[in-house]
C-alpha positions, 0 to 999 in steps of 0.5 A: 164776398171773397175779399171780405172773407180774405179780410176777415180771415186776416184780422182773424189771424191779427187777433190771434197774434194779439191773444198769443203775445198777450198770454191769455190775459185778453180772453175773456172768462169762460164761466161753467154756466155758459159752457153748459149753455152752449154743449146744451145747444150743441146736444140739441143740434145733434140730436135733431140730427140723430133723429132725422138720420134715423128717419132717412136711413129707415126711408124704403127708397135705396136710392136716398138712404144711402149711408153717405147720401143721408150723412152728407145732407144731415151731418153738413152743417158739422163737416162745415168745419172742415173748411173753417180756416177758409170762411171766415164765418159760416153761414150756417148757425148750426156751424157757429154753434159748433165751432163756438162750443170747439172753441170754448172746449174742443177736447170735450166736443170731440169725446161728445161727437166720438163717444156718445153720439157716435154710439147713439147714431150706430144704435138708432140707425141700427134700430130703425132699419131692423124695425123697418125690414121687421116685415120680412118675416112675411116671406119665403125663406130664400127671400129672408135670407138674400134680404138678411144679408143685404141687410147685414152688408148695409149695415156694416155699411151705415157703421162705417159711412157713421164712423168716417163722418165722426172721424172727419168731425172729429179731425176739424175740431182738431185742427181748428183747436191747432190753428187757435192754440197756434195762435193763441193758448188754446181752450179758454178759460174757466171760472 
C-alpha cells in the first residue's frame, strides 16, 4: 500500500507539472452547475456533522462529551486533509468530497467552513447544552451556581476546541490550494 500511495503521489506531482507548463489550458471547465453540485454535498456533509456534534455535546456522560473528543470522532473526516500531501487518496468519501470542492474552489469552502458553519456549530452546541442543563432549575441555589459556572467554563471550552478545528480545517484547504497552485494555476475555471 505505501508503495502504490509513493506512486500515486508521484504522478500526482507529474500531473501538476503538466497542468503548470500547459497554463491552465488542460483543466477542464468547471461550469456554475457542477460547483453548486458539489458545495451542495459538501452543505450536507457539514450538516450532518453540525447534527451529530450537537447530540454528542449534549450526551450527559462528561466522559465522551469532551469538546475535543466529539470533534475528533465527527470532524475526521474533515481534518483528513491535513494529510493530503501524504495519501494520495482518501479513503473516506466524506474527504473526497472535501478536497474536490477545495480543489474546484478552496477561497469559497474555507469562507463556508470559517463563517457560517463555524457560527451555526458554536449556536447548536451552544443551544443544545443550555437545553439539556435546562433541569438545573430544580436545584438548590449553591447547586445552580457551581453548575452555572462549570457550564459557562465548558462552554468557553467547546468555543475554543470549535474555533481550532475550524482554524485547522481551514489551514489544510490552504495548503492544499498552495500545493495545487504551486502546481498548477489554482482554482479551476468557471463556465
Amino acid at each position: 500500500m505505501t508503495s502504490l500511495n509513493e506512486e500515486a503521489l508521484k504522478l500526482q506531482n507529474r500531473l501538476r507539472d503538466l497542468l503548470e507548463r500547459s497554463e491552465g489550458a488542460l483543466l477542464p471547465e468547471i461550469s456554475v452547475i457542477q460547483k453548486k453540485q458539489v458545495f451542495d454535498l459538501v452543505s450536507q456533509l457539514l450538516d450532518f456533522a453540525l447534527t451529530e456534534i450537537a447530540r454528542l455535546s449534549a450526551s450527559t456522560n462528561v466522559a465522551t462529551a469532551t469538546p475535543t473528543k466529539v470533534l475528533d470522532r465527527v470532524l475526521s473526516f474533515a481534518t483528513a486533509l491535513e494529510h493530503a500531501k501524504e495519501v494520495a487518496m482518501p479513503a473516506e468519501s466524506r474527504t473526497q468530497a472535501l478536497k474536490l470542492a477545495a480543489l474546484i474552489d478552496s477561497e469559497l469552502l474555507c469562507q463556508v467552513i470559517g463563517g457560517p458553519f463555524r457560527a451555526r456549530l458554536v449556536a447548536a452546541v451552544s443551544s443544545r447544552r443550555a437545553h439539556s442543563q435546562g433541569s438545573l432549575a430544580a436545584h438548590p441555589q449553591s447547586r445552580l451556581k457551581v453548575r452555572n459556572m462549570s457550564a459557562e467554563i465548558n462552554a468557553k471550552a467547546w468555543t475554543d476546541a470549535i474555533s481550532i478545528y475550524c482554524s485547522r480545517i481551514i489551514c489544510s484547504i490552504r495548503a492544499l490550494h498552495k500545493s495545487s497552485s504551486a502546481h498548477g494555476d489554482g482554482d479551476t475555471h468557471l463556465s
